[in-house]
NUSETOR-381866 format. One record per residue (C-alpha): residue in three letters; x, y, z. Coordinates in steps of 0.02 Angstrom, whole numbers, padded with zeros to 5 digits, always signed. Example, Ala and Ser with C-alpha at 12.3 -4.5 7.8 and 13.67 -1.06 7.14 Angstrom:
! residues 2
ALA+00615-00225+00390 SER+00684-00053+00357 
! end
This chain:
! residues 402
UNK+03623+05402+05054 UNK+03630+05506+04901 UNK+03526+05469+04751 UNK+03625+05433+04622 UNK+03642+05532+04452 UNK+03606+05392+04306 UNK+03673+05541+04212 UNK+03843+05524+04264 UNK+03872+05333+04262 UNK+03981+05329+04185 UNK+04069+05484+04145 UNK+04137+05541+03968 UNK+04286+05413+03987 UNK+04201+05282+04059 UNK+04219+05272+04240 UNK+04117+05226+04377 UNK+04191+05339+04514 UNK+04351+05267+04499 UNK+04318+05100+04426 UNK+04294+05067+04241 UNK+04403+05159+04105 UNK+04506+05119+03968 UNK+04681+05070+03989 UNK+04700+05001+03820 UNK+04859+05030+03691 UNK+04816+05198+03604 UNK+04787+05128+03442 UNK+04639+05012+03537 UNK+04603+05164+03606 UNK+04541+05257+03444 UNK+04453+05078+03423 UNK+04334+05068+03567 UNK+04319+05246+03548 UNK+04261+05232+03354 UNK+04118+05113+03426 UNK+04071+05202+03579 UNK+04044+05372+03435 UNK+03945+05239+03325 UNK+03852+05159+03495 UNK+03774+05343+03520 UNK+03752+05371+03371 UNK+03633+05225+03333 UNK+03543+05239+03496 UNK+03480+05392+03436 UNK+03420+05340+03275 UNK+03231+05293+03247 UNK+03249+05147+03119 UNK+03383+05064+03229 UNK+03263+05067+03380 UNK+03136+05003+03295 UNK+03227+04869+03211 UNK+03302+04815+03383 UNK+03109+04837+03461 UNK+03050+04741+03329 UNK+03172+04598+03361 UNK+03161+04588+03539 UNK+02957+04562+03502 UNK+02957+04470+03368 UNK+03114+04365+03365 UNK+03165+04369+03556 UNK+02982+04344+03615 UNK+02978+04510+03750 UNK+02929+04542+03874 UNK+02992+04420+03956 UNK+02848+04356+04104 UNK+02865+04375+04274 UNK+02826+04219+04373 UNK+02756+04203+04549 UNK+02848+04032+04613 UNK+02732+03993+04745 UNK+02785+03833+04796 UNK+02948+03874+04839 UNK+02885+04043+04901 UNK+02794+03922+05029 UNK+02954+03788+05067 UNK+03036+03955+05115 UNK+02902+04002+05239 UNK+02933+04192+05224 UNK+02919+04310+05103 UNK+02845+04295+04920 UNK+02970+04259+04765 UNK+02947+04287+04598 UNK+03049+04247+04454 UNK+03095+04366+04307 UNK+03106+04213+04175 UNK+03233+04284+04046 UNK+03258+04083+04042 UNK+03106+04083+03911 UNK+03212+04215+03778 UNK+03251+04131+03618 UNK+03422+04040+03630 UNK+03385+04031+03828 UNK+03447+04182+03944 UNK+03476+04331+03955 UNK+03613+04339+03822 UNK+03512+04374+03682 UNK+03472+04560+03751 UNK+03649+04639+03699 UNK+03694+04517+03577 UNK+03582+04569+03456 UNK+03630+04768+03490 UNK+03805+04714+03452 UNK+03788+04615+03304 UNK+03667+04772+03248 UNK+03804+04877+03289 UNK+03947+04791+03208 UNK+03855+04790+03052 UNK+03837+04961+03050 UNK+04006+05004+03065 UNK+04037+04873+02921 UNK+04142+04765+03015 UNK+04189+04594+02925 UNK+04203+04489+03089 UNK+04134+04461+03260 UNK+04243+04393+03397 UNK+04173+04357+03561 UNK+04215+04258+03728 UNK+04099+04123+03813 UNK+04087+04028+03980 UNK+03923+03954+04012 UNK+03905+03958+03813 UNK+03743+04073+03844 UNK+03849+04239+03767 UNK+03908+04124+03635 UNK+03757+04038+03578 UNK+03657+04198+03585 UNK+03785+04304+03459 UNK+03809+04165+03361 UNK+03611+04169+03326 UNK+03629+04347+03307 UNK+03777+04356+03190 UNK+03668+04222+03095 UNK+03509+04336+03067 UNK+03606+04480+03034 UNK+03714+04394+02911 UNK+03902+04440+03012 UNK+04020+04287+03020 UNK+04048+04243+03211 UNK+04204+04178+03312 UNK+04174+04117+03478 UNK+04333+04084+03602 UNK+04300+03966+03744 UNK+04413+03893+03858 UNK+04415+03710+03844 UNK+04354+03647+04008 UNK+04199+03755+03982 UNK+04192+03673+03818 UNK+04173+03499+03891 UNK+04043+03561+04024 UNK+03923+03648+03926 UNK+03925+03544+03777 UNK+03768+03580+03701 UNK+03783+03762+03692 UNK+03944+03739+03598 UNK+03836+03608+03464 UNK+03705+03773+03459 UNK+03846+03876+03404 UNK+03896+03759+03253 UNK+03740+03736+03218 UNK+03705+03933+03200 UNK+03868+03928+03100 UNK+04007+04015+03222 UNK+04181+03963+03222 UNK+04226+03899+03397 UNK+04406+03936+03460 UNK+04461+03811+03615 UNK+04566+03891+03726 UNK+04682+03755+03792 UNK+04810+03877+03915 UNK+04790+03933+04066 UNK+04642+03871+04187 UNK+04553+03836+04000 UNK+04417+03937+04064 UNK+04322+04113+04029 UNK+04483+04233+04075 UNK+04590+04143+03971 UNK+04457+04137+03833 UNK+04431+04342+03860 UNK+04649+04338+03834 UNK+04612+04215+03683 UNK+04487+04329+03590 UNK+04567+04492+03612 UNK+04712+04430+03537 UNK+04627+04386+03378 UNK+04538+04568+03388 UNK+04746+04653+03378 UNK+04760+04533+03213 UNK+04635+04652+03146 UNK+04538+04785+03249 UNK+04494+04914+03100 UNK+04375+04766+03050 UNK+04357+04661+03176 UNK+04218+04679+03330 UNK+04238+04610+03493 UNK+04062+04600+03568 UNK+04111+04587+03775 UNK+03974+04484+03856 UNK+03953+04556+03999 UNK+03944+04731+04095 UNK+04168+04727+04084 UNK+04319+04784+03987 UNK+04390+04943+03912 UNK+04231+05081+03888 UNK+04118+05071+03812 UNK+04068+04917+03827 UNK+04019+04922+04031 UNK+03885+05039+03986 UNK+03842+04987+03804 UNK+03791+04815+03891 UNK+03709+04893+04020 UNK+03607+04992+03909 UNK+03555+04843+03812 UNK+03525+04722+03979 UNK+03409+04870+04058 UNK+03256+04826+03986 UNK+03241+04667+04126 UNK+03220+04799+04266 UNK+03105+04922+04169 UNK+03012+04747+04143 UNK+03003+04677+04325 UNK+02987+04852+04373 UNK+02807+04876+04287 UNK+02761+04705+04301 UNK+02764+04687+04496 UNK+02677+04854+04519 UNK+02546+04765+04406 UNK+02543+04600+04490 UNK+02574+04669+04667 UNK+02511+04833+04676 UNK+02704+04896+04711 UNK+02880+04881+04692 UNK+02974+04738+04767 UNK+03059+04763+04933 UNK+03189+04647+04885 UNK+03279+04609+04686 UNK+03411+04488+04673 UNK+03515+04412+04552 UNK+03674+04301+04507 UNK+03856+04411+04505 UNK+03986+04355+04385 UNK+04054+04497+04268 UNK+03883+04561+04303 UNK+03753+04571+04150 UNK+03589+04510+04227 UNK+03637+04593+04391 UNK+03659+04753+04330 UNK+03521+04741+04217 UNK+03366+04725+04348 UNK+03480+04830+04462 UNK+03487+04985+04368 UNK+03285+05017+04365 UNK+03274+05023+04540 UNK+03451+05135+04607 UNK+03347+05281+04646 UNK+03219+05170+04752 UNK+03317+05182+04909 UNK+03155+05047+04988 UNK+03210+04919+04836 UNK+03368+04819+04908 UNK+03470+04745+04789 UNK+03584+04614+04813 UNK+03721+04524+04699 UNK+03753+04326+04710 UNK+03916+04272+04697 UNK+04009+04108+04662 UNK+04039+04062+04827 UNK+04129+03881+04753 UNK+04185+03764+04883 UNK+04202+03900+05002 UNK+04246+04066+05047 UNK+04377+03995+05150 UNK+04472+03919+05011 UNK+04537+03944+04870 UNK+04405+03861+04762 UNK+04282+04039+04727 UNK+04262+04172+04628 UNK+04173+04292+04733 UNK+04274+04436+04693 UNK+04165+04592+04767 UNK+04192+04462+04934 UNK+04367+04443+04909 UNK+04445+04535+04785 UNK+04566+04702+04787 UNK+04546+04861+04680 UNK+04659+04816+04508 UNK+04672+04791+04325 UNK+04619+04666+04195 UNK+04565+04671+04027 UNK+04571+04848+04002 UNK+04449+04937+04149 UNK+04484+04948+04335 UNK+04366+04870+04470 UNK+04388+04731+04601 UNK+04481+04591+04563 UNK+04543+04419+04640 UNK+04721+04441+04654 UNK+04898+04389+04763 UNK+04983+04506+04836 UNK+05098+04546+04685 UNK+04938+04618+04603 UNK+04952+04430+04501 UNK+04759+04368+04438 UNK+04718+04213+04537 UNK+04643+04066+04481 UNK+04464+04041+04494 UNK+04326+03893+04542 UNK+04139+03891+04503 UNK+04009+03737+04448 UNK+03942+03879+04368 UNK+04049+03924+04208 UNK+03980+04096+04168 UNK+04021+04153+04361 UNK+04216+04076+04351 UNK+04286+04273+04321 UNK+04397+04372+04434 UNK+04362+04526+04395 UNK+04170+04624+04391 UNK+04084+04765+04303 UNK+04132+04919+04363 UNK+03971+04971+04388 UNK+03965+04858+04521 UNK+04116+04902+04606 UNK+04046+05075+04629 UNK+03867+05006+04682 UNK+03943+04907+04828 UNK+04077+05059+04906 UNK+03925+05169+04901 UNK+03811+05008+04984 UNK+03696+05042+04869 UNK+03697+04852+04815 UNK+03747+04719+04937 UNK+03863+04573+04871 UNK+03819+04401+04942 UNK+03873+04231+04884 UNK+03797+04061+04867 UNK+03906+03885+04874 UNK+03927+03743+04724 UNK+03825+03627+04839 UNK+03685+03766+04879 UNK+03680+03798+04688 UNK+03660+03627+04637 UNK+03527+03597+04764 UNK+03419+03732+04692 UNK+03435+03650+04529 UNK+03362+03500+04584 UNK+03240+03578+04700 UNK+03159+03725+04569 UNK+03156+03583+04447 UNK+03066+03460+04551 UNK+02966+03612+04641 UNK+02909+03738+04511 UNK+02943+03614+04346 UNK+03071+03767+04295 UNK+03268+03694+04260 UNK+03367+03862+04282 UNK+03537+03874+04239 UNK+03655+03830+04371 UNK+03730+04031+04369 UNK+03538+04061+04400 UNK+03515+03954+04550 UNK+03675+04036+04645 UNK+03536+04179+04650 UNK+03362+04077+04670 UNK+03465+03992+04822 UNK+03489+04141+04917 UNK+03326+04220+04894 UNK+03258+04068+04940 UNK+03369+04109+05103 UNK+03327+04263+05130 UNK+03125+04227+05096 UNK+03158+04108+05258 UNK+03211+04262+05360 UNK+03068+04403+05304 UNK+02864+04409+05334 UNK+02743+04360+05185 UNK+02703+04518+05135 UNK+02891+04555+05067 UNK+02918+04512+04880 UNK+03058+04458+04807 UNK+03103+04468+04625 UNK+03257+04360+04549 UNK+03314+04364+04387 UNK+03318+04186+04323 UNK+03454+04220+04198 UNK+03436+04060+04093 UNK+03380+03896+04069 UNK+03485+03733+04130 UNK+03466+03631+03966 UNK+03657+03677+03954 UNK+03698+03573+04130 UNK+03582+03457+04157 UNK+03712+03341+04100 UNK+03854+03407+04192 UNK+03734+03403+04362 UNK+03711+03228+04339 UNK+03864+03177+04319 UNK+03915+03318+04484 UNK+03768+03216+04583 UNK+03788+03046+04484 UNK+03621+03027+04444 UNK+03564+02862+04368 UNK+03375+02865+04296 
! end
């Protein structure tokens, strides 16, 4: 295979090969394009890199470690895993990396508001912290199923002061709460920012994200040469829109002997309608402004989706992605509610570590694949964040009486 040009991803209008984009109105247009002009323009300036640098040390607590989990290493009986614990960020996963960018970035423009959607609450939580210490006022649309699921995330964004929008239409969960907040960004877009939460939507926001979530492969990428003498033959993480993913996954593209695979929310099943593993079973389409793989009918008509994870439920992906897996550069697994759940329990009770439930979809199938591969192969995972946020929704799924 071809190595790929980092250069070129995306291009000047924000496409993947063909996936990404931004079919927007044209007055959004002259929107997102105002922020990608004031996204590379801050990039480039010293006392916003140090400020962010500064924050990610000092208020963030990076680097995040790297974590050799050598009990469950051993229950596997294969290969070696190790964890890349963006659980231990401040507010809890990997969130925090682009939220504070984005609230950076919105203040610079001099934006009065920022709007943002949540599932798992992680996103939220994490801007609304951000909004607070950069003094921005913060509104956070969630649909409200995920509401009643992740409760305490949605206490952590009163707490930090965010206004919480519950999204009541619809499946009440994170596409209706992207349709929810960028309706309130057309009430006012010359002064209002949407801050997308993952690696999806209109350009630029696919590679803004990106850019911000890197830093957890340039990370793992030093830090098992320095614990194992190498790189990892394997990294692997959870697949939803795509933000952890694509952040350990972009450090290693040109490392044709690093294999990277994607873990999606396999739900009940593949074989029913209860998933939302759309690089498994999704078609090439349109949603909320960027093209890339989505779960659709036949009519082109966004289906419902189903994950006990809430930051997986989405039926579209990054676009990044989409490109990754036609080129099988990155290969797109999935992992099921009950194989999720059971990692929860078992890297609890194995490695004293409670990962989020989005985070076990991926601990669960590099636990699989450690079964299948000699000890002498690492693995690294990304464990995305920390399961405070289900523990009481997995006891009720398993009812649990202590």
């Amino acid at each position: 295979m071809e190595k790929l040009d980092l250069t070129q991803m995306p291009d000047e209008n924000g496409f993947f090969g063909e996936f990404g984009g931004q079919f927007v109105p044209d007055h959004l247009k002259k929107i997102m394009n105002d922020i990608n002009d004031a996204y590379e323009k801050i990039i480039k300036d010293e006392n916003f890199q140090k400020e962010l640098a500064s924050l990610y040390k000092h208020y963030v607590g990076r680097p995040s470690p790297i974590y050799h989990a050598k009990k469950l290493s051993e229950a596997a009986g294969g290969a070696q895993i190790y964890l890349k614990r963006e659980d231990l960020n401040h507010t809890g996963s990997h969130k925090i990396n682009h939220c504070l960018g984005e609230a950076l970035l919105a203040k610079y423009m001099g934006k009065t508001k920022v709007i943002a959607e949540t599932g798992a609450g992680s996103h939220g939580a994490a801007l609304a912290a951000a909004c607070a210490l950069v003094g921005i006022p913060c509104e956070i649309h969630m649909g409200a199923i995920d509401i009643e699921r992740e409760a305490p995330n949605v206490t952590r964004m009163h707490i930090f002061g965010a206004k919480v929008v519950s999204v009541t239409r619809g499946t009440q969960t994170l596409k209706d709460a992207v349709d929810s907040a960028f309706e309130e960004l057309l009430r006012d877009p010359d002064n209002f920012f949407y801050a997308i939460g993952s690696v999806v939507g209109p350009h630029p926001f696919p590679k803004m994200v990106r850019d911000f979530q890197t830093m957890i492969g340039k990370e793992a990428r030093e830090q098992m040469i320095e614990l194992t003498g190498r790189l990892p033959d394997y990294a692997v993480a959870c697949v939803g829109g795509g933000s952890n993913a694509m952040g350990l996954f972009n450090a290693f593209l040109l490392d044709d002997e690093v294999k990277l695979i994607g873990v999606e929310p396999g739900g009940k099943g593949l074989d029913t309608e209860f998933h939302a593993a759309t690089m498994n079973k999704g078609r090439k389409g349109m949603i909320h402004g960027f093209k890339c793989y989505v779960l659709q009918d036949e009519r082109g008509e966004v289906l419902p989706v189903y994950s006990v994870a809430a930051g997986l439920d989405y039926p579209g992906v990054g676009p990044q992605h989409c490109l990754l897996r036609d080129l099988n550069r990155v290969q797109y697994e999935s992992c099921t509610d009950r194989e999720a759940i059971d990692m929860f329990m078992n890297l609890s009770r194995m490695e004293g570590i409670i990962p989020a439930i989005e985070s076990a979809h991926a601990v669960a199938y590099a636990v699989k694949l450690a079964s299948t591969l000699p000890k002498d192969k690492n693995i690294v995972v990304t464990l995305s964040g920390r399961g405070d946020k289900d523990i009481d929704a997995i006891i009720k799924e398993l009812n649990l009486k202590f």
